[in-house]
C-alpha positions in Angstrom: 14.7 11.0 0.4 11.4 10.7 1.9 10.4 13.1 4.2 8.5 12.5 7.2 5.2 14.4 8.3 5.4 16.4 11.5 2.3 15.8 13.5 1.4 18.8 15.2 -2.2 18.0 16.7 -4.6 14.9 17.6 -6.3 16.0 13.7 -2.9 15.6 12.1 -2.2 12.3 14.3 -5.6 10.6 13.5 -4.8 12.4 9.6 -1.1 10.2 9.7 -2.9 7.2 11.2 -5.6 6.9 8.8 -3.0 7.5 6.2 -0.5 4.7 7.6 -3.3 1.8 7.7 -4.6 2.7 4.0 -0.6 2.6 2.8 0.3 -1.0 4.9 -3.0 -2.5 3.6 -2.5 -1.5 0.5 1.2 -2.2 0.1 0.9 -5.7 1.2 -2.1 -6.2 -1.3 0.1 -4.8 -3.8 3.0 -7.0 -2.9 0.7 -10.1 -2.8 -1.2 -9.2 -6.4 2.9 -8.9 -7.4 3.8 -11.8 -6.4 1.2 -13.8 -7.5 0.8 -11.6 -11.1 4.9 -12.6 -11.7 3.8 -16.2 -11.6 0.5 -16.2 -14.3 2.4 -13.5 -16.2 6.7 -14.0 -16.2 7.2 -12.2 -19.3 4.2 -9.7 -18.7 5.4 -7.0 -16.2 2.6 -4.7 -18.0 0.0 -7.4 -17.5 1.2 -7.7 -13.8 1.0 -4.0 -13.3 -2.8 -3.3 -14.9 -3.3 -6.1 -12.2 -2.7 -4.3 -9.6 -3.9 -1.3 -10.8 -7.4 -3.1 -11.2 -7.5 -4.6 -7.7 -6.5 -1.7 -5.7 -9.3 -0.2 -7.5 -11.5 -2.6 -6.5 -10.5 -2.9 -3.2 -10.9 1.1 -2.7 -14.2 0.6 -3.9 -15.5 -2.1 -1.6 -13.4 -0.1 1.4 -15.4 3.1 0.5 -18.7 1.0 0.0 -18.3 -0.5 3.2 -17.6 2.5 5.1 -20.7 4.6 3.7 -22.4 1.7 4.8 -21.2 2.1 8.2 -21.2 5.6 8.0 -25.2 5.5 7.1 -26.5 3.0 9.3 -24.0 4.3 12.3 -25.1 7.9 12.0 -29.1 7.1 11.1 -28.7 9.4 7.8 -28.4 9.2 4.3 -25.0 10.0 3.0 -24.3 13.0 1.6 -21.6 13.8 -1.3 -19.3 15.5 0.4 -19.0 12.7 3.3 -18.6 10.0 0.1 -15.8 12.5 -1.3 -14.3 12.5 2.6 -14.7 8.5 2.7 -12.8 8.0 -1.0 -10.2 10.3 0.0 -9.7 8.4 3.0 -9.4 5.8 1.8 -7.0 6.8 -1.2 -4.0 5.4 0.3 -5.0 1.6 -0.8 -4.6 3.6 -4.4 -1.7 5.2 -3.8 0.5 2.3 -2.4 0.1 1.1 -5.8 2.0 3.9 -7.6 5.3 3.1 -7.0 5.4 -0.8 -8.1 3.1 0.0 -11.0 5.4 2.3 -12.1 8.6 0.0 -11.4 6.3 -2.7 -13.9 5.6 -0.4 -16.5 9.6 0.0 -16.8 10.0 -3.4 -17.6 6.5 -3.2 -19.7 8.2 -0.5 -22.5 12.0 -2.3 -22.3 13.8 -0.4 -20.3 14.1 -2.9 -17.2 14.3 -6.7 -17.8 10.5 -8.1 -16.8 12.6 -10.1 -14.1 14.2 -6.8 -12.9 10.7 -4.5 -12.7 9.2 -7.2 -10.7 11.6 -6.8 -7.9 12.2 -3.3 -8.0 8.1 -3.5 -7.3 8.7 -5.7 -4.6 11.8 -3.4 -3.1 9.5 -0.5 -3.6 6.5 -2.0 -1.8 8.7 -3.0 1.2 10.6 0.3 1.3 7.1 1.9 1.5 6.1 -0.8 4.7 9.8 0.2 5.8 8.4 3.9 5.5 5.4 3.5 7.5 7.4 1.8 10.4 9.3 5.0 10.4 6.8 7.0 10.7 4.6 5.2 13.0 7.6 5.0 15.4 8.0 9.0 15.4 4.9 10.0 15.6 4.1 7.5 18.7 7.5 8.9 20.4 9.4 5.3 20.0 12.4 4.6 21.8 14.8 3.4 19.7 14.5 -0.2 20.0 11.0 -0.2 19.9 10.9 2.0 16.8 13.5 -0.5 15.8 11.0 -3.4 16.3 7.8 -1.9 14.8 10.1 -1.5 11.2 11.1 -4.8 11.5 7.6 -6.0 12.0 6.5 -4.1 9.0 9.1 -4.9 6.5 8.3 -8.6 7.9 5.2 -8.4 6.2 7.0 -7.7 2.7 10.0 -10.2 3.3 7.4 -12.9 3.7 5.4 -12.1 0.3 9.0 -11.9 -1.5 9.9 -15.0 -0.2 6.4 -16.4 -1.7 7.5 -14.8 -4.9 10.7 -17.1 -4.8 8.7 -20.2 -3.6 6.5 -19.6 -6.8 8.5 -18.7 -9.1 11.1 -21.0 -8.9 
């Protein structure tokens, strides 16, 4: 069971925000490099999984080359280290949303899923993770119900619509 952070202060808020967006962004890249990696590479769940491994990498890269960019020319000074170290970490989550489906691929890489079957536990991972963030999102914003109700909906959206690509593609 996943359990969800208690936000205690406007740190920890802007902490699970900056957290949240890294995870959404990078689960829908994930899902998207998925889908489209099951179509170049149907027998290749291993292939499909250094795929995604390689673009989340290069898409934290670009995120934290962009934003010492920002950070430079916004603050007039020349980055330092330890803001760099801050800027990768914050950005980490784009990495970490890949963990998960990778690791569901890699099953079916060594044998001990089908290649079809690692696939869509990657895809049912990646949207329980969007499912995730909707949950947490709603709790630390104080949802009602409904409205909590409404942004996990909208959020798992965003994975029901790549996995319908996958089918559109693939079959």
């Amino acid at each position: 069971m996943v359990r969800l952070p208690r936000v205690r202060s406007v740190s920890d808020r802007a902490g699970v925000g900056e957290r949240l967006g890294g995870f959404v962004y990078g689960t829908v890249l994930v899902l998207s490099v998925v889908v489209v990696g099951a179509k170049a590479f149907p027998d290749g769940p291993g292939r499909v999984a250094i795929l995604v491994a390689v673009t989340t990498f290069v898409f934290w890269a670009a995120h934290v080359y962009a934003d010492a960019l920002t950070y430079s020319v916004a603050h007039d000074a020349h980055l330092s280290i330890a803001e760099l170290r801050h800027i990768a970490r914050h950005e980490a989550a784009i990495l970490e949303a890949g963990v998960l489906p990778e690791a569901a691929l890699l099953l079916g890489a060594i044998g001990l899923l089908s290649e079809s079957a690692s696939g869509w536990l990657a895809l049912g991972l990646g949207s329980a993770v969007l499912v995730t963030a909707g949950i947490v999102f709603a709790r630390v914003e104080r949802l009602a119900p409904l409205q909590a109700l409404a942004v996990v909906l909208a959020n798992l959206a965003l994975g029901v619509v790549l996995i319908f690509l996958k089918v559109l593609i693939t079959h």
